[in-house]
N, C-alpha and C positions, 0 to 999 in steps of 0.2 A: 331481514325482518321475518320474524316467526309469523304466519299466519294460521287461523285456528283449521284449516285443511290439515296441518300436519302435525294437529297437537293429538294425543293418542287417549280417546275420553274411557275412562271406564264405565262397565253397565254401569245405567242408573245416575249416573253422575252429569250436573244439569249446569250449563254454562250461560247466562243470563247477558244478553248486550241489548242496551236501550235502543232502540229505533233510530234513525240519523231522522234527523228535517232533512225533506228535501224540497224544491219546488213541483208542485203539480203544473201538467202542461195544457191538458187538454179537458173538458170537460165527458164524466163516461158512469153509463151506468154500471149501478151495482158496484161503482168502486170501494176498495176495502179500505182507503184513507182513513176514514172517520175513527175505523176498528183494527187501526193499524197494532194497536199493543196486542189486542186481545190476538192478533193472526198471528205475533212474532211472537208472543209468547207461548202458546201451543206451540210451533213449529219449533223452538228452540228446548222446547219440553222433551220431547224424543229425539234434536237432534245429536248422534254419536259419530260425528266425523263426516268426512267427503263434502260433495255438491248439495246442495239446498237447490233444488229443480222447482223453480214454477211454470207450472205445465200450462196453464193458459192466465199468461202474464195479463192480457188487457191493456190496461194503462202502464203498468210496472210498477203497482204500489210496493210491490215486494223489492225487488230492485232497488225501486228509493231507500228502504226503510232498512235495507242490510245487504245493502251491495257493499258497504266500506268495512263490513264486518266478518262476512262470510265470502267462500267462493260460489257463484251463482252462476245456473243453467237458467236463462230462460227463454221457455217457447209459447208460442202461439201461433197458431195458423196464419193469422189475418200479418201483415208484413205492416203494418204499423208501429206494433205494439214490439215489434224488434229495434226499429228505430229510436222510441222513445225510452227502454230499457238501456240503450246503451249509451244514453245520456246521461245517465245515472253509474251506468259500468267502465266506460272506457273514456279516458285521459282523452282530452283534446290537444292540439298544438294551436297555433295561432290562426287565427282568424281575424281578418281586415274587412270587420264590417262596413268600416265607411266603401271602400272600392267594391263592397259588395252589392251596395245599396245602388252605387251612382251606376255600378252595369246594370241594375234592375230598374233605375230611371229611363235607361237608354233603350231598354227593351219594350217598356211598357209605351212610352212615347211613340214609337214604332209602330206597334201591335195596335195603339189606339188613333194612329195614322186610317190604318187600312179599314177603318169603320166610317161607312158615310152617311151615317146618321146619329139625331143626338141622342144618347142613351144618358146621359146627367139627370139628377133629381133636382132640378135648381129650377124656383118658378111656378109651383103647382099651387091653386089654390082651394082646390076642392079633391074631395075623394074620387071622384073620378079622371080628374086630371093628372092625381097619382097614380090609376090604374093602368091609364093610359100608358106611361111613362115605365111600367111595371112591364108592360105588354111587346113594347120595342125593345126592352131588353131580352124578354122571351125569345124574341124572335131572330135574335142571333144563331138558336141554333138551328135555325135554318139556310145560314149563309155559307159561301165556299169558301177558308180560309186556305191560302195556299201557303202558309210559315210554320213550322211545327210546332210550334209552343201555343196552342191556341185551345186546351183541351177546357179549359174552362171556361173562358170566353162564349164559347159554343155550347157547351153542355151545361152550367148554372148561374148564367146571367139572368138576373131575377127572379133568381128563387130563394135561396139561402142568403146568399149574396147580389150585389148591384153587377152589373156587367165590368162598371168602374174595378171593383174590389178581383175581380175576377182576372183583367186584365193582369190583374201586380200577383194575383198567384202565381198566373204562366210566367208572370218576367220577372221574377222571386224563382222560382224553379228550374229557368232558363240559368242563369247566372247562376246557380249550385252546380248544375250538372255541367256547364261551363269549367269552373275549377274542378270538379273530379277529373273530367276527362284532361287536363292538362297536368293533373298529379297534385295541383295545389292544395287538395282536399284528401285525406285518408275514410277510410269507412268513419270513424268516431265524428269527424269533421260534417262529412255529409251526413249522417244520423243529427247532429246538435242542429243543424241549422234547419233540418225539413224537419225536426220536430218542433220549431220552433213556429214555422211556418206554420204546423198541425195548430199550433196554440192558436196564432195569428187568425185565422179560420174560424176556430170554434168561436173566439170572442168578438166576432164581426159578423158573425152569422147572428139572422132574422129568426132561428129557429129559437126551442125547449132545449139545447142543446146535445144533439141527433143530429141524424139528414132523413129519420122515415120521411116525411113530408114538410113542407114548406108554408108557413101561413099565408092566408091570402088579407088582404084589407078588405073586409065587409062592412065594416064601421069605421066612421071615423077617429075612434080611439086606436082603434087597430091599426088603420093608420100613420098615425101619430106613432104610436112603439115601432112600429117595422122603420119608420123615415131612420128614427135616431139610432138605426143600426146599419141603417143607407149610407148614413153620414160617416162612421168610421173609417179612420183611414187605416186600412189592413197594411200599409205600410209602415205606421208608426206604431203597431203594435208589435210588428214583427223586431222593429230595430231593438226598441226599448228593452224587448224578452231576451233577445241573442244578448244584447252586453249582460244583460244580468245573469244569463246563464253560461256565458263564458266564465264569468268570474266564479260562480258557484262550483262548475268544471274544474276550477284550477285550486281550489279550496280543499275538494269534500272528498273528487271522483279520485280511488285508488283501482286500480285493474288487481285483483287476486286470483289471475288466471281465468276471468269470468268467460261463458260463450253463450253467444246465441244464435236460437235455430227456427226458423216458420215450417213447423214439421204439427201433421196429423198427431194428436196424441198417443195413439201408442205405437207408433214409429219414433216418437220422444223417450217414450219407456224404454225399446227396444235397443236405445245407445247410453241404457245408463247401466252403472254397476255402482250398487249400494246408496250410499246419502241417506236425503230427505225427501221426500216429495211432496211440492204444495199443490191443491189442486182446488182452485175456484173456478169449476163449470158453469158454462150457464143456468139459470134459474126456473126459467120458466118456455114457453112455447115461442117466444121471440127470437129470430137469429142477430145474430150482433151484426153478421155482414150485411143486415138489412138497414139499419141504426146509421153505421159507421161507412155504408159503402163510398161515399165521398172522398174520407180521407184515405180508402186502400188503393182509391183510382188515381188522387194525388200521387201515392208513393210507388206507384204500378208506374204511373202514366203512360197507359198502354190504348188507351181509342180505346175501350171495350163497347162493345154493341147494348146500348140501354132497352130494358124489357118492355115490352110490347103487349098492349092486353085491349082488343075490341079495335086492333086497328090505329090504335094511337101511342104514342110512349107515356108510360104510367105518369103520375104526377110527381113523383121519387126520383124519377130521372135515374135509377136501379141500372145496377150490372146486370145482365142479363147472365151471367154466371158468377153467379157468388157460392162461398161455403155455406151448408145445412145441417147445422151440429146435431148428431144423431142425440145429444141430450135434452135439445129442443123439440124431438119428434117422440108424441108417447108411447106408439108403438117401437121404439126402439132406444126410450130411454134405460130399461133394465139391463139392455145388453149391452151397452156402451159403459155401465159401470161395473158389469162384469169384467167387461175388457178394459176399465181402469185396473180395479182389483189385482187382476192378475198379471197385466204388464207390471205392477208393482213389487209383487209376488217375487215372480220373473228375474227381475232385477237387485234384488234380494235389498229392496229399500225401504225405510218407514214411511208411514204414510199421514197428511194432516190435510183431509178435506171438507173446504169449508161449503157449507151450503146450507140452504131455507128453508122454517117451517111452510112456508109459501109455495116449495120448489111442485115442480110433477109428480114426485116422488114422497112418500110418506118413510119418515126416518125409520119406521120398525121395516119396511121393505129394504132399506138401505143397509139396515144391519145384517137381514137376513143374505142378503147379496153377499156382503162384507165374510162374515162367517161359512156362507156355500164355499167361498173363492179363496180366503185367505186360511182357511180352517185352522188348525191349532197350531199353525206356525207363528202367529199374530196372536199379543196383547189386544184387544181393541175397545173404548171407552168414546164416550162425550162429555164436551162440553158445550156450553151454550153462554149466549152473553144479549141479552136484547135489547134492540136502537132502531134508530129509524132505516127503511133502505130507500134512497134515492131513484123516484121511477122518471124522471126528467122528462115530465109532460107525458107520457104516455099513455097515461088513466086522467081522471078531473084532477086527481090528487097530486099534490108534489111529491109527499112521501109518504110511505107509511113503516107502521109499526109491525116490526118483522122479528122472530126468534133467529139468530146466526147461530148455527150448531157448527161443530168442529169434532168432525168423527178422526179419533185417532188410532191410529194401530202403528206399534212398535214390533218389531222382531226379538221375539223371544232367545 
């Protein structure tokens, strides 16, 4: 089969493929789904051959939207956002969710053995007796678990999630890493299913859909919403999503040589030669690994040491070492897109990056960068397209109304 990697484009000459559907997994801000044509069509605008690189995949809207089309590079730092990219890139083989599930039975039954007290939400009849109830699940982590699978249990039982819900992450995870280590599982295998798990999570969690912080019940309304996310059984979310994304797997996902890397951004640059490159940095002064650090401790699961402020562990329940995108910090937002600029350069590739009237940055500084760096070797133009951007509780607002610009520079 011909794929367009080895078709030979002449300048100028513009090859148009519709976007695939694909399923979304997780909930994330600033995802490009909504504007997915407007992002594929820029990037397919100046693309003349090779890898289509997105440099800070996120969620992997891009992946979805033309992984069955193009051959695709994608990275991000954060080790999620690799997982859930190659759901969408690499072929799975079979997968026996039922024997999957029933070792995740066997696990969680086990795991919820060695707790000798009740952390159930069954029975409360006032706000306070669901605080209560709130309070003993807190208090897990303060106990000594001696099994290894217990990282959640310990670290967000009643926060995001019920201790309950907690329990069947670790015995959901147990039972993954189980079949890798015994070979039953290839990389693509273990990617579908702990992304799936990722989903599992977000759609059970109490939160705006994040992990910065956890609501508390002050009201009995509040209450009430947090219970009916108590109640979910993160188990039957989880099955429901895997068959259906087996099947989408075996439908949609074609492999066209795709890779992916959790590499620094311009150490990404530094391994490319020619293409595309997409590049949707953060937007504004928030770090994502502050947002998301939940799910990179799932896909770590490493014990990392949670941040400490006044003597106590914050309310975030925080890695105490996470990433700090230098495009999140003002004093070092100019130079980090310098050294986008020119890893691009570098690389002798095109470039299509999307970002906000909203961002740190004012787009006449963004040009001026653009032009310092890329000088007369680069074409370079905007477009703009404007829609709501998604701040998923973060401000009072759900969303607001934001200009997406698409600075593009082509190689002359």
């Amino acid at each position: 089969m011909t794929t367009l990697a080895a078709i030979d484009y002449a300048p100028g000459e513009v090859h148009v493929v519709a976007p695939r559907v694909y399923p979304q997994l997780i909930k994330y801000m600033g995802s490009k789904a909504k504007i997915i044509n407007f992002v594929s069509d820029s990037i397919q605008s100046i693309y003349d051959g090779g890898v289509i690189c997105d440099l800070f995949s996120g969620a992997a809207s891009l992946s979805g939207a033309l992984g069955a089309s193009y051959p695709i590079l994608t990275n991000d730092i954060q080790h999620y956002s690799s997982l859930i990219a190659s759901v969408y890139l690499k072929p799975v083989r079979e997968i026996d969710t039922e024997a999957l599930i029933q070792d995740s039975v066997v696990n969680y039954k086990t795991a919820k053995s060695r707790i000798d007290f009740d952390i159930d939400y069954e029975g409360f009849t006032s706000l306070e007796e669901f605080n209560e109830i709130e309070v003993r699940n807190r208090t897990l982590i303060d106990q000594n678990f001696r099994h290894h699978y217990h990282l959640f249990v310990k670290n967000y039982s009643g926060t995001w999630w019920s201790g309950e819900q907690c329990l069947w992450i670790d015995a959901i995870k147990q039972a993954i890493d189980k079949r890798v280590k015994s070979g039953e599982y290839g990389q693509a295998e273990y990617a579908l299913t702990m992304s799936t798990l990722l989903h599992a999570m977000a759609y059970s969690s109490q939160g705006t859909g994040h992990y910065a912080q956890y609501r508390d019940a002050k009201t009995e309304s509040s209450m009430l919403d947090i219970n009916i996310y108590r109640q979910k059984k993160l188990q039957d979310l989880f099955v429901r999503k895997l068959d259906q994304m087996i099947i989408w797997s075996k439908e949609n996902v074609i492999d066209l040589n795709h890779s992916l890397t959790t590499l620094d951004y311009t150490d990404c640059l530094k391994k490319l030669n020619g293409g595309t490159v997409y590049a949707d940095p953060p937007y504004a002064f928030v770090h994502y690994s502050r947002f998301y650090h939940a799910m990179e401790t799932l896909c770590l699961y490493d014990y990392p040491d949670l941040q400490i402020k006044g003597g106590s562990i914050v309310k975030g329940r925080y890695r105490e070492e996470r990433h700090q995108s230098p495009f999140c910090i003002r004093t070092q937002v100019n130079g980090a897109f310098e050294d986008l600029f020119s890893g691009v350069k570098k690389a002798g590739a095109n470039l299509a990056l999307s970002y906000s009237d909203t961002a740190m940055i004012s787009l006449e500084t963004l040009l001026d960068i653009s032009k310092k760096t890329l000088k007369s070797n680069y074409e370079v133009w905007v477009e703009d397209l404007d829609h709501q951007h998604m701040t998923m509780g973060r401000q009072n607002d759900r969303s607001r109304d934001v200009k997406e610009l698409m600075l593009l520079a082509r190689r002359k």
